[in-house]
CHARMM-style PDB file with segment names, atoms N, HN, CA, C and O in Angstrom:
ATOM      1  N   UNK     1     106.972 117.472 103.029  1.00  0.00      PROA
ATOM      2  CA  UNK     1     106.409 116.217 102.552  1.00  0.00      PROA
ATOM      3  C   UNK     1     104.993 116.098 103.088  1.00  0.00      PROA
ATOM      4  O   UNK     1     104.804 116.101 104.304  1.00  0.00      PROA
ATOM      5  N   UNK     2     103.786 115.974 102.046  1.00  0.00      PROA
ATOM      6  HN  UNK     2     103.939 115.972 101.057  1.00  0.00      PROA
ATOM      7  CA  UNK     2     102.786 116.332 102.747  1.00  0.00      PROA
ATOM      8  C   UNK     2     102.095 114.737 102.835  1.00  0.00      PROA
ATOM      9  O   UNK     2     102.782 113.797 102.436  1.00  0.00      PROA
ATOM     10  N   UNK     3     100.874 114.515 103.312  1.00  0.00      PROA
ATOM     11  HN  UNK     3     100.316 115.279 103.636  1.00  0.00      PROA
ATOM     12  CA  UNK     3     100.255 113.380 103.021  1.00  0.00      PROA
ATOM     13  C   UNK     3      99.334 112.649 102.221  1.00  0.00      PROA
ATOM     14  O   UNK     3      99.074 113.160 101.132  1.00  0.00      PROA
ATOM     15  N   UNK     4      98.853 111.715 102.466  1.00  0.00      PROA
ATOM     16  HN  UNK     4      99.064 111.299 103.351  1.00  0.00      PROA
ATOM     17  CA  UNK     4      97.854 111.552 101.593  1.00  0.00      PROA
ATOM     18  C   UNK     4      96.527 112.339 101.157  1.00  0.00      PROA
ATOM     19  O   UNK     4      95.815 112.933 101.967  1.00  0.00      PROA
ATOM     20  N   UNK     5      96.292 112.275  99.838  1.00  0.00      PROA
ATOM     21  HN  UNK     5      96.871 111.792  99.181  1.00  0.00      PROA
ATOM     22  CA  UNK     5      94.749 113.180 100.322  1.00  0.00      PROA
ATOM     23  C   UNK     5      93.804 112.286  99.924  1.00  0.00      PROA
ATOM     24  O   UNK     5      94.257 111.186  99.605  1.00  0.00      PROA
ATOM     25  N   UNK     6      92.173 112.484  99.818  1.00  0.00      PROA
ATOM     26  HN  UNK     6      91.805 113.377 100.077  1.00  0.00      PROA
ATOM     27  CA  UNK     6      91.184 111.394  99.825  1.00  0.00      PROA
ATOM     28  C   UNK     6      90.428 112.242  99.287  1.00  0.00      PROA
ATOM     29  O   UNK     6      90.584 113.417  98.955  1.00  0.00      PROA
ATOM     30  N   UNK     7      89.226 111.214  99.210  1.00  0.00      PROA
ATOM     31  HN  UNK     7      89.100 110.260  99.480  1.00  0.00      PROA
ATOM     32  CA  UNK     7      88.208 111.855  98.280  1.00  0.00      PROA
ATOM     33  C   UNK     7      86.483 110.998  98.329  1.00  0.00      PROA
ATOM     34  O   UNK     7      86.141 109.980  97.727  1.00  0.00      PROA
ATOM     35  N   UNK     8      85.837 111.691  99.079  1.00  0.00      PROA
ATOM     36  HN  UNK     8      86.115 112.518  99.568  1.00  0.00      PROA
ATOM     37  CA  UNK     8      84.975 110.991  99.422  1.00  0.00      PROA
ATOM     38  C   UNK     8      83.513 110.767  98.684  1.00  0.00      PROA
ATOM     39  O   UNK     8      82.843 111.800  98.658  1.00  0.00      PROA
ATOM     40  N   UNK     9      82.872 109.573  98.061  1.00  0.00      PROA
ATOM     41  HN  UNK     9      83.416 108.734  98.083  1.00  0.00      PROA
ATOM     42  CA  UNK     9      81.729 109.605  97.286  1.00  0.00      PROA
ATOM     43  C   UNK     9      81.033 109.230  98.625  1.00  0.00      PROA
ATOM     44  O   UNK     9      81.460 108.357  99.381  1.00  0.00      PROA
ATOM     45  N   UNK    10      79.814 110.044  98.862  1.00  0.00      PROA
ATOM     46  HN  UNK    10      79.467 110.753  98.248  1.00  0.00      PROA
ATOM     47  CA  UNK    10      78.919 109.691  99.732  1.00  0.00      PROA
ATOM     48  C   UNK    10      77.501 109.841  99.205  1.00  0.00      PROA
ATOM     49  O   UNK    10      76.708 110.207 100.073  1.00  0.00      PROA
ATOM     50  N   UNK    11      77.264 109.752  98.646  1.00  0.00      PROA
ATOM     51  HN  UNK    11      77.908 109.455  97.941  1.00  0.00      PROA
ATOM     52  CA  UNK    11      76.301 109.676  97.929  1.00  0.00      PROA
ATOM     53  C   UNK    11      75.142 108.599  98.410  1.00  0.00      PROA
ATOM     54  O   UNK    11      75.591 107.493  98.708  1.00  0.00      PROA
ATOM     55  N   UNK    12      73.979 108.738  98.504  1.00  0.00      PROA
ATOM     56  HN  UNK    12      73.614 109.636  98.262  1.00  0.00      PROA
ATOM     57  CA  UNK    12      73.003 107.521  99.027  1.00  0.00      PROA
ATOM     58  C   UNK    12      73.209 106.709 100.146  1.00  0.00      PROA
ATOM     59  O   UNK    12      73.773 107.417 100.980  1.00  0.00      PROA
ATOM     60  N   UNK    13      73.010 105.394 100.662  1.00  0.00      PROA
ATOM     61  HN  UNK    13      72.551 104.819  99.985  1.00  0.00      PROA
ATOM     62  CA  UNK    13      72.857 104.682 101.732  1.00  0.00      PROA
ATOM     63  C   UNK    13      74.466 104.753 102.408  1.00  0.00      PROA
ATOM     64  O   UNK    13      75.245 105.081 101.513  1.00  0.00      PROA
ATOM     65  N   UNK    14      74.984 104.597 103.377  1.00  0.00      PROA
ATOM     66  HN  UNK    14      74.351 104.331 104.104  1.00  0.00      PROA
ATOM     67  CA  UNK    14      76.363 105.026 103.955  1.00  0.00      PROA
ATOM     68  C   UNK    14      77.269 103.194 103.454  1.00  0.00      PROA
ATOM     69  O   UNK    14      78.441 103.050 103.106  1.00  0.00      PROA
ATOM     70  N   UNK    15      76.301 102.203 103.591  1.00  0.00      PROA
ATOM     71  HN  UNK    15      75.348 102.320 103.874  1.00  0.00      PROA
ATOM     72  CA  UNK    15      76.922 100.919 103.329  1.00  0.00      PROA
ATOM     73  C   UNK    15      77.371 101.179 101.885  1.00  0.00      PROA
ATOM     74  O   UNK    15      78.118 100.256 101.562  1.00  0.00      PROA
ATOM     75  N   UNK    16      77.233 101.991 100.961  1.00  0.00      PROA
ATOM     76  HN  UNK    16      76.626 102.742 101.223  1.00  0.00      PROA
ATOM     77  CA  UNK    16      77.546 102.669  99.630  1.00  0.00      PROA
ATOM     78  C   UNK    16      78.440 103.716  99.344  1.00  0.00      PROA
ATOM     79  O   UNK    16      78.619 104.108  98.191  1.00  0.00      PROA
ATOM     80  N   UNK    17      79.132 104.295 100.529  1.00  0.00      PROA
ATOM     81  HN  UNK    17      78.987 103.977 101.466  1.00  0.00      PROA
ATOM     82  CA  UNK    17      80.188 105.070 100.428  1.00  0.00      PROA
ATOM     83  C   UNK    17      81.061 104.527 100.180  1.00  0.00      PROA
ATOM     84  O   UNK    17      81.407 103.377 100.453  1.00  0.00      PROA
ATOM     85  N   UNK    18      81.729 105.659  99.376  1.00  0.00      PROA
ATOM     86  HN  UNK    18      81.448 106.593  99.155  1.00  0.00      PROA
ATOM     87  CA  UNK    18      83.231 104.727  98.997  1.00  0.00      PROA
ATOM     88  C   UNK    18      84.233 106.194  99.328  1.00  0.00      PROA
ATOM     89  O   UNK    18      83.676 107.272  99.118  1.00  0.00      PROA
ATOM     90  N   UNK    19      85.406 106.209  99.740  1.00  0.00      PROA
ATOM     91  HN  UNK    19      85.858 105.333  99.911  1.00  0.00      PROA
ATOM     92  CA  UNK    19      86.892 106.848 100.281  1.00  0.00      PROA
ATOM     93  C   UNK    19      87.733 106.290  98.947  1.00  0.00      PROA
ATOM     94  O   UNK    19      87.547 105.196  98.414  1.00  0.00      PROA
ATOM     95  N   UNK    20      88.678 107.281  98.546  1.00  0.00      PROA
ATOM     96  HN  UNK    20      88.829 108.169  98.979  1.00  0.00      PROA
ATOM     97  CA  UNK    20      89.615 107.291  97.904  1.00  0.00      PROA
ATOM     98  C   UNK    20      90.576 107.854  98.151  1.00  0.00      PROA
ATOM     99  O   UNK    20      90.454 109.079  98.143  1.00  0.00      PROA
ATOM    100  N   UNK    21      91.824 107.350  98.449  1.00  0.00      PROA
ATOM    101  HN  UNK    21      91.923 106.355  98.456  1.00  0.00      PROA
ATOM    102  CA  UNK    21      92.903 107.860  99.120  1.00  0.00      PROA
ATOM    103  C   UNK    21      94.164 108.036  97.977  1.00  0.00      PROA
ATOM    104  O   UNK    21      94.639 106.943  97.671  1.00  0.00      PROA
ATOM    105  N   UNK    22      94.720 109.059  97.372  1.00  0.00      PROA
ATOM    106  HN  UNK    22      94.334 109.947  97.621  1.00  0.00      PROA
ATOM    107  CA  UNK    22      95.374 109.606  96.345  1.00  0.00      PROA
ATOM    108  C   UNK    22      96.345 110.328  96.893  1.00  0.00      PROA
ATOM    109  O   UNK    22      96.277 111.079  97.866  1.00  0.00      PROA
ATOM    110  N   UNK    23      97.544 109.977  96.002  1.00  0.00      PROA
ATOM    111  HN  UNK    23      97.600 109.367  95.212  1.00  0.00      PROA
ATOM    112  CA  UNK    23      98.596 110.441  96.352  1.00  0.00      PROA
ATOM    113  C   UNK    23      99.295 110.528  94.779  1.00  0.00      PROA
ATOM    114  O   UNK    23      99.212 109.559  94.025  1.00  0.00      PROA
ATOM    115  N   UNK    24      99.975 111.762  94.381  1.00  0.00      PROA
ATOM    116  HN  UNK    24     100.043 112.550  94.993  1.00  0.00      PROA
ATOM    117  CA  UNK    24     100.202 111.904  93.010  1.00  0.00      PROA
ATOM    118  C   UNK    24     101.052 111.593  92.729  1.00  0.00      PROA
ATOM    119  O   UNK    24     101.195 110.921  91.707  1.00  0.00      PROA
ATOM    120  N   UNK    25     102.246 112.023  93.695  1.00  0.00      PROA
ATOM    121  HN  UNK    25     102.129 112.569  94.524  1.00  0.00      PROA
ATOM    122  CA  UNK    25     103.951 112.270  93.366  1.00  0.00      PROA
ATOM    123  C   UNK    25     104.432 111.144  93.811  1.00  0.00      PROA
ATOM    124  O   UNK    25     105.608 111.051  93.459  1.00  0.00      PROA
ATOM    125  N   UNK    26     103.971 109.951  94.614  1.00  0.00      PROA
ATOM    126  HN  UNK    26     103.016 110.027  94.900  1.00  0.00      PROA
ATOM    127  CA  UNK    26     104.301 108.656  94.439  1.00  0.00      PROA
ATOM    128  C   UNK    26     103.487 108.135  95.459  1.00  0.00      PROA
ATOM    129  O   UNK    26     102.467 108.685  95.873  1.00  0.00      PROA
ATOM    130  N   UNK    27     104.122 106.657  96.013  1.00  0.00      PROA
ATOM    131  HN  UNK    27     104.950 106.210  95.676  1.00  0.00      PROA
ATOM    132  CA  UNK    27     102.986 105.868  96.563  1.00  0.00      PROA
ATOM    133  C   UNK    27     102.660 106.010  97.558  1.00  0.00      PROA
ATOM    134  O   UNK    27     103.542 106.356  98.345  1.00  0.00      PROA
ATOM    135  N   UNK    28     101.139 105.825  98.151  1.00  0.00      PROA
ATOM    136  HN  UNK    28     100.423 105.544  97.513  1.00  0.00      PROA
ATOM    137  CA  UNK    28     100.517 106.155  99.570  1.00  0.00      PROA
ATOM    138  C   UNK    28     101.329 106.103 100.173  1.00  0.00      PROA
ATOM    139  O   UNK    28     102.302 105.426  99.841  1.00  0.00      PROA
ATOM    140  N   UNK    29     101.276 107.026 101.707  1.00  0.00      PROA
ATOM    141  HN  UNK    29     100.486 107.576 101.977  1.00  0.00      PROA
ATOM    142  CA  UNK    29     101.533 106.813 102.816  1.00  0.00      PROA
ATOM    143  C   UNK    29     100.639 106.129 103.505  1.00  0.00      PROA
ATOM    144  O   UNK    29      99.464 106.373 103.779  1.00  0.00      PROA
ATOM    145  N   UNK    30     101.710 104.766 103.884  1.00  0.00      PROA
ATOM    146  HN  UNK    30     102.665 104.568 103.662  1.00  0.00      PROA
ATOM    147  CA  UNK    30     101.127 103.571 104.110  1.00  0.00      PROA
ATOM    148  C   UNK    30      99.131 103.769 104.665  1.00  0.00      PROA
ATOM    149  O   UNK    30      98.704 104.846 105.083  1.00  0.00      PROA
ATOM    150  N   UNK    31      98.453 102.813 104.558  1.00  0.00      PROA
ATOM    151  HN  UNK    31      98.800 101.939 104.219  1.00  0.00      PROA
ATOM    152  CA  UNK    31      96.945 103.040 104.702  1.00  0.00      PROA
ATOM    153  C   UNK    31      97.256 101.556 105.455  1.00  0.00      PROA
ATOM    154  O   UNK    31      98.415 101.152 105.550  1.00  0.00      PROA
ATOM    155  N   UNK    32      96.504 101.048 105.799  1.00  0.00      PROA
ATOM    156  HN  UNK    32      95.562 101.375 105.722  1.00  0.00      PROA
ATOM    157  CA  UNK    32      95.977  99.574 106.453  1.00  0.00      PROA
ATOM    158  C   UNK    32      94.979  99.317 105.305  1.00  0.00      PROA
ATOM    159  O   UNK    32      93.990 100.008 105.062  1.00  0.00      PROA
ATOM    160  N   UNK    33      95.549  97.771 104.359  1.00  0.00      PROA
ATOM    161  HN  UNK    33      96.353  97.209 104.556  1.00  0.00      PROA
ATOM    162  CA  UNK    33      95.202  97.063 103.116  1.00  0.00      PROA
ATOM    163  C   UNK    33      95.383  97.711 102.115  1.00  0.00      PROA
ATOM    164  O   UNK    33      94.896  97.140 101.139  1.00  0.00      PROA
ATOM    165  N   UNK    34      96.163  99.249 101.732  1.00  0.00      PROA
ATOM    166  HN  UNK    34      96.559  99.712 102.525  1.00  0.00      PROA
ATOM    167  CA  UNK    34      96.291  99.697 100.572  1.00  0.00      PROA
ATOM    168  C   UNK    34      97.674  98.603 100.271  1.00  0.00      PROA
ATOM    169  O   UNK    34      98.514  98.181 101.067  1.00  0.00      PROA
ATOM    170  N   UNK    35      97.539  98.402  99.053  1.00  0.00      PROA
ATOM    171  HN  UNK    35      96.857  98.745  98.407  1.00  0.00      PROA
ATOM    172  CA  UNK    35      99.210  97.922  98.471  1.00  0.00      PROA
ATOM    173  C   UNK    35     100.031  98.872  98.814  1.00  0.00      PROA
ATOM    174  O   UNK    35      99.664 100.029  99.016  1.00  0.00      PROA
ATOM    175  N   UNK    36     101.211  98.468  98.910  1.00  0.00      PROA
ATOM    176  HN  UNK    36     101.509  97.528  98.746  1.00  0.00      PROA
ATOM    177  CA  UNK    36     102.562  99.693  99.131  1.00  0.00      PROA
ATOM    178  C   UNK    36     102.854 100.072  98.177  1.00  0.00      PROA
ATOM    179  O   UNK    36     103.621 101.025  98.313  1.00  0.00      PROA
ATOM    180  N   UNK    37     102.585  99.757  96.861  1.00  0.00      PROA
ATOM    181  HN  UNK    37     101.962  98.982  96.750  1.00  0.00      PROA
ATOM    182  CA  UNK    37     103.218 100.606  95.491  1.00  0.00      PROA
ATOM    183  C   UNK    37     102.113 102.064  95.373  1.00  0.00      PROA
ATOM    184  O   UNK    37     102.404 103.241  95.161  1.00  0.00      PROA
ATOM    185  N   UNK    38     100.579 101.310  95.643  1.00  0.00      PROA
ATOM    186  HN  UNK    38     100.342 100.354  95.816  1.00  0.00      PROA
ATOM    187  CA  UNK    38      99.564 101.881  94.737  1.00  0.00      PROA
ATOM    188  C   UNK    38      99.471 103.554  95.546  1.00  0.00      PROA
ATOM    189  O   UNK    38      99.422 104.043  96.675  1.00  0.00      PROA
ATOM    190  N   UNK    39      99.491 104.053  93.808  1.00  0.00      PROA
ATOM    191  HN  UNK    39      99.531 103.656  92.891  1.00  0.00      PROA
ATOM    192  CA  UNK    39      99.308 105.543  94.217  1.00  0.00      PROA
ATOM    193  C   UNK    39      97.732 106.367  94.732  1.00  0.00      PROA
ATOM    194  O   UNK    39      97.445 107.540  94.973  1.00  0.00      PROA
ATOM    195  N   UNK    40      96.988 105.127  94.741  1.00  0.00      PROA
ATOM    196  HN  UNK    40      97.221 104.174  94.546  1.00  0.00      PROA
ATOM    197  CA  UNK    40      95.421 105.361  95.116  1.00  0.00      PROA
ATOM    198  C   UNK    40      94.831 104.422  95.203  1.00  0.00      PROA
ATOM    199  O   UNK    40      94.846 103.750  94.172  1.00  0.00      PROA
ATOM    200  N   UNK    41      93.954 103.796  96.470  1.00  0.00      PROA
ATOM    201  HN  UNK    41      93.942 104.342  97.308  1.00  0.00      PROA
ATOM    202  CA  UNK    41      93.117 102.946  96.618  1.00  0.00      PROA
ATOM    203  C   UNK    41      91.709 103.289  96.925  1.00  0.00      PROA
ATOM    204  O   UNK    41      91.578 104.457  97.289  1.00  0.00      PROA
ATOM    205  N   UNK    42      90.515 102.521  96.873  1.00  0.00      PROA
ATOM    206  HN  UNK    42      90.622 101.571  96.577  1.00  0.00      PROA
ATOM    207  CA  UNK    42      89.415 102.136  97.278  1.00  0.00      PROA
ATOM    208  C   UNK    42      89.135 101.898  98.913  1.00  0.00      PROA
ATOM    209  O   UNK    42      89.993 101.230  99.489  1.00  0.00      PROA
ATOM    210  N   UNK    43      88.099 102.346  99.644  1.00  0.00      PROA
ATOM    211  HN  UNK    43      87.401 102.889  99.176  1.00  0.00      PROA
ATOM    212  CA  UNK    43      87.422 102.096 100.598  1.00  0.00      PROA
ATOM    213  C   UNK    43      85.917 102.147 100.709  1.00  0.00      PROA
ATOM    214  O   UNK    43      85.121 103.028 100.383  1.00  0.00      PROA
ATOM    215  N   UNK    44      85.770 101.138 101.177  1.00  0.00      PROA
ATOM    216  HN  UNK    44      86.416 100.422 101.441  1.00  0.00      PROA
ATOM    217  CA  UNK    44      84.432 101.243 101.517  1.00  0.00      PROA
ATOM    218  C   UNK    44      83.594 100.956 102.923  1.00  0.00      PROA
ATOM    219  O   UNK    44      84.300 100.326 103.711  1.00  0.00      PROA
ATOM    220  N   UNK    45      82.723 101.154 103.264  1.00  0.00      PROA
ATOM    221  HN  UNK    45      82.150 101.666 102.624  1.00  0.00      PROA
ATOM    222  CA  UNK    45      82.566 101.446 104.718  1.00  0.00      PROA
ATOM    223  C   UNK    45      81.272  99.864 105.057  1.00  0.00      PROA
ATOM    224  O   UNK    45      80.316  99.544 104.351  1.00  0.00      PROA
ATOM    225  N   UNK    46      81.670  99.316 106.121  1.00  0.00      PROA
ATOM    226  HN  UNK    46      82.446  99.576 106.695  1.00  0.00      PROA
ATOM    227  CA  UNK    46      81.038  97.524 106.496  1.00  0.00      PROA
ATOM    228  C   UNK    46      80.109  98.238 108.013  1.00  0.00      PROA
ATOM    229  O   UNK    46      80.352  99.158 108.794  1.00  0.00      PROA
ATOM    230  N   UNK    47      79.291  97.511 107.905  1.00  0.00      PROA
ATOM    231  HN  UNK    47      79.094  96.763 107.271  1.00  0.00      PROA
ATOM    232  CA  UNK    47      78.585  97.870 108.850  1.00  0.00      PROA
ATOM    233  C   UNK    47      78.501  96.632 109.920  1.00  0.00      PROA
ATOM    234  O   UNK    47      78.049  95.520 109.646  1.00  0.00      PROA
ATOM    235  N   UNK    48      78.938  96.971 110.986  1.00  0.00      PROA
ATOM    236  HN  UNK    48      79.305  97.874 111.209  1.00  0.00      PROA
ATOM    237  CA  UNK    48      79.313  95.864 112.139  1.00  0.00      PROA
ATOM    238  C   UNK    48      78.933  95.826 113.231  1.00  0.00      PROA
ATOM    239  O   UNK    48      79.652  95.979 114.219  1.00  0.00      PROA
ATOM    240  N   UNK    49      77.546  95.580 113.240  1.00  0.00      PROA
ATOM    241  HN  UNK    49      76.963  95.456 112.437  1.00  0.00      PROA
ATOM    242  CA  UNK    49      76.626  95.421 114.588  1.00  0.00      PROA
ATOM    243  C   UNK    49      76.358  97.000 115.222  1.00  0.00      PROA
ATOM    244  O   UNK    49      76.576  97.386 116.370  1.00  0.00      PROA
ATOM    245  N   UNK    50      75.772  97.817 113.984  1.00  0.00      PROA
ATOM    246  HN  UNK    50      75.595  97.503 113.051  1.00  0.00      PROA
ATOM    247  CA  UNK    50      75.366  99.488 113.400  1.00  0.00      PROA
ATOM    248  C   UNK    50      76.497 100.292 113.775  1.00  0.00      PROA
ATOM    249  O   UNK    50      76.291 101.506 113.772  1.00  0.00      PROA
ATOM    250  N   UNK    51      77.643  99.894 114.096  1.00  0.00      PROA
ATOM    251  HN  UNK    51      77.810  98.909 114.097  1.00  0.00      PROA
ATOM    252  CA  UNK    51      78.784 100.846 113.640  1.00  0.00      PROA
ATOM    253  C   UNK    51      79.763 100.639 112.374  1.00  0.00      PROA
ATOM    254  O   UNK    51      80.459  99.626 112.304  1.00  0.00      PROA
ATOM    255  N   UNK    52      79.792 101.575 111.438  1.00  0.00      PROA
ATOM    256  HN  UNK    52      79.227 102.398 111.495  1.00  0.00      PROA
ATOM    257  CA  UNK    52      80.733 101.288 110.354  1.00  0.00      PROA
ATOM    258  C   UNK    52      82.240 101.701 110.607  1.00  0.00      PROA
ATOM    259  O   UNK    52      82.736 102.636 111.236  1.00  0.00      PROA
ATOM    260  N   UNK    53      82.799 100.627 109.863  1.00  0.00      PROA
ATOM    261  HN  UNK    53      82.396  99.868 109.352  1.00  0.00      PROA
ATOM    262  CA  UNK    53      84.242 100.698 110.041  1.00  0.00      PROA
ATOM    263  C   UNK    53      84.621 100.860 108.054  1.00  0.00      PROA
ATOM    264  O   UNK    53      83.765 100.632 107.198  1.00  0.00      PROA
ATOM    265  N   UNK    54      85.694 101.180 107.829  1.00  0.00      PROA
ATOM    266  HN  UNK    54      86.389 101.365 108.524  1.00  0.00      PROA
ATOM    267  CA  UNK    54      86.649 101.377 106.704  1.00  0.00      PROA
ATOM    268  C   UNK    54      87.598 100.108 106.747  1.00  0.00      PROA
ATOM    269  O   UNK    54      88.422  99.706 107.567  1.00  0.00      PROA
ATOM    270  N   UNK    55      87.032  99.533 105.232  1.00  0.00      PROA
ATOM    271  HN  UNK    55      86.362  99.860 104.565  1.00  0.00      PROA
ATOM    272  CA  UNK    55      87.758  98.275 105.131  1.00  0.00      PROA
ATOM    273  C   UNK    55      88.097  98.614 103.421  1.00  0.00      PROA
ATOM    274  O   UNK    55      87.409  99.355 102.720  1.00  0.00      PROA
ATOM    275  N   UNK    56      89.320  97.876 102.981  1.00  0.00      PROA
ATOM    276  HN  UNK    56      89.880  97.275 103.551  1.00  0.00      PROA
ATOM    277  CA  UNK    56      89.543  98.043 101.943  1.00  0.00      PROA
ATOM    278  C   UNK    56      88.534  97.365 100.387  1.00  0.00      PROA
ATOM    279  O   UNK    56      87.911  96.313 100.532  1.00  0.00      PROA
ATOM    280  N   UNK    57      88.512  97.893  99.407  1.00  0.00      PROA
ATOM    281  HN  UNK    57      89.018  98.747  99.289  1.00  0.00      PROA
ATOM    282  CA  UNK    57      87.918  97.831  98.521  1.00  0.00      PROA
ATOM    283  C   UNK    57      88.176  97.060  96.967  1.00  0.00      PROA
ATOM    284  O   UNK    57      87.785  95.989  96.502  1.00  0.00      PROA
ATOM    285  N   UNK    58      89.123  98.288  96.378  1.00  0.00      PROA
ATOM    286  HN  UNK    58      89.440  99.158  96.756  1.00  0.00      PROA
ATOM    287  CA  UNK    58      89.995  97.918  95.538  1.00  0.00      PROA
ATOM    288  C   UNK    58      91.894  98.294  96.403  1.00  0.00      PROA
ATOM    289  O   UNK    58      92.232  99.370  96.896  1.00  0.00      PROA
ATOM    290  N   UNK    59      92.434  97.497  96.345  1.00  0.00      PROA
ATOM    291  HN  UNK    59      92.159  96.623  95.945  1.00  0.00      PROA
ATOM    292  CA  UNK    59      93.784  97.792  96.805  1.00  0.00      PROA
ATOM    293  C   UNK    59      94.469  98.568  96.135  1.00  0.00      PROA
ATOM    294  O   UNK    59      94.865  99.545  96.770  1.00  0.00      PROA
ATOM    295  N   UNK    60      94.795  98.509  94.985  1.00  0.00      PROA
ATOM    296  HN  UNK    60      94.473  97.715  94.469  1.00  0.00      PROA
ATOM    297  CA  UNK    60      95.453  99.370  94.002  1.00  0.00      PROA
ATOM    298  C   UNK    60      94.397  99.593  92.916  1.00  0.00      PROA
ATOM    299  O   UNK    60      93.709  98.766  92.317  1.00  0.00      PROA
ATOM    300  N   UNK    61      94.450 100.973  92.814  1.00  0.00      PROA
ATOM    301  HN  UNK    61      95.009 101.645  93.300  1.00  0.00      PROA
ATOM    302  CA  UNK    61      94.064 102.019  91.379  1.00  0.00      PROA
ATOM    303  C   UNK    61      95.104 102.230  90.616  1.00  0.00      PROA
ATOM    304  O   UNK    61      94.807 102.449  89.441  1.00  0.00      PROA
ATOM    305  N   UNK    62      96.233 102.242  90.870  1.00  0.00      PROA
ATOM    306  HN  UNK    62      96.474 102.065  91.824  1.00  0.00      PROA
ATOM    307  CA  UNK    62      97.413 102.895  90.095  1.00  0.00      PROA
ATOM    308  C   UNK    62      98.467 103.241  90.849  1.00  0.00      PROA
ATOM    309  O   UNK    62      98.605 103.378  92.065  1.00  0.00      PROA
ATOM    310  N   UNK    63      99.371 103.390  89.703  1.00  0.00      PROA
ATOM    311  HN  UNK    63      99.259 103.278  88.716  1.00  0.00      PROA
ATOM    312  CA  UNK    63     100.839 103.370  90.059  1.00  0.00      PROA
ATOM    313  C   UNK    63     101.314 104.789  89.716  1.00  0.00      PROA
ATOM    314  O   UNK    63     101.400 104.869  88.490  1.00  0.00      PROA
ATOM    315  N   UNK    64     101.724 106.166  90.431  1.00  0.00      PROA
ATOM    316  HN  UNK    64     101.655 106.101  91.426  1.00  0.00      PROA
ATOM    317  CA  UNK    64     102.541 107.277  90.051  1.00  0.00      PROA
ATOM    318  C   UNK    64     103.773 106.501  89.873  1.00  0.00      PROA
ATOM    319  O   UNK    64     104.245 105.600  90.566  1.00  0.00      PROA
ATOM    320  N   UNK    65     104.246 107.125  88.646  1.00  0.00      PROA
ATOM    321  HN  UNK    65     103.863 107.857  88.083  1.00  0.00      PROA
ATOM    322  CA  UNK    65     105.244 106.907  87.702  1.00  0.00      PROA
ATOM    323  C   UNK    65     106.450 107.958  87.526  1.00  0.00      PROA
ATOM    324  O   UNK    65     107.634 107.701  87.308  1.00  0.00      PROA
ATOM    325  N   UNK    66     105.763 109.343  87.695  1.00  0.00      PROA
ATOM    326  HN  UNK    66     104.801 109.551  87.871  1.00  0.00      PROA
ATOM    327  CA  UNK    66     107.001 110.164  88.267  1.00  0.00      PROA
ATOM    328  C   UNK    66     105.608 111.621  87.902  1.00  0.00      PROA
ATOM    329  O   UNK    66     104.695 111.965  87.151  1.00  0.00      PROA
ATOM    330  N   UNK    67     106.495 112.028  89.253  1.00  0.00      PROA
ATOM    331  HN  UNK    67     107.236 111.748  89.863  1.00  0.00      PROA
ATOM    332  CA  UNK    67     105.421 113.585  89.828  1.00  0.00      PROA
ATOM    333  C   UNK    67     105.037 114.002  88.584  1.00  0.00      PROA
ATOM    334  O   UNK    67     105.132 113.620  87.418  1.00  0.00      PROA
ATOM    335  N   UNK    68     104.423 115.205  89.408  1.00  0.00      PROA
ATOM    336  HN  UNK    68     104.345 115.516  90.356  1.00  0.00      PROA
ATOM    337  CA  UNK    68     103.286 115.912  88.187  1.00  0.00      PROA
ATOM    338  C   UNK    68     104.546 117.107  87.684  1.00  0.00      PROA
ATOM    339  O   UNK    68     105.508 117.575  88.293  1.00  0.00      PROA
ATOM    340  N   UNK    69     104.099 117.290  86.511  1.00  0.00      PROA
ATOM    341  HN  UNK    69     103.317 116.910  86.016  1.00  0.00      PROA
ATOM    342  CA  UNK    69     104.928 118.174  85.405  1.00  0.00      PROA
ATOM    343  C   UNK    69     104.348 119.670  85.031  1.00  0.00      PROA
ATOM    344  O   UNK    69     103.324 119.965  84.415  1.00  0.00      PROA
ATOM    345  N   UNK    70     105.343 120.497  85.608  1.00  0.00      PROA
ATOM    346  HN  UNK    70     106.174 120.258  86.109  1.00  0.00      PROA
ATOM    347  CA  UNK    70     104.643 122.007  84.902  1.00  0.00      PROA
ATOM    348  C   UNK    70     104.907 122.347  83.684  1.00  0.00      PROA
ATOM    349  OT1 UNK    70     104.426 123.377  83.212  1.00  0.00      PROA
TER     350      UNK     70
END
């Protein structure tokens, strides 16, 4: 049973990064503010007296519905 995987846009200023945390075959392993259904959420990174922390974004992207098919 493996874990979540992610996916990182970093692109330009770091207050503009965004984390995506994906999971195919069903729903995250639990995240702090992802929904418990959603099979992928949003992060984005807050800047808090010049250290950034990971706070949630969009909560749910979607719902896996049943694993991937060969």
């Amino acid at each position: 049973r493996g874990g979540n995987w992610y996916a990182m846009d970093n692109a330009g200023e770091r207050s503009t990064w965004r984390k995506y945390y994906i999971n195919v075959c069903r729903p995250l392993n639990p995240v702090p503010g992802c929904d418990r259904y959603a099979s992928a959420c949003q992060m984005k990174y807050k800047n808090d007296q010049g250290s950034f922390s990971e706070t949630v974004s969009i909560s749910n992207l979607g719902v896996a519905k049943t694993g991937p098919m060969v």
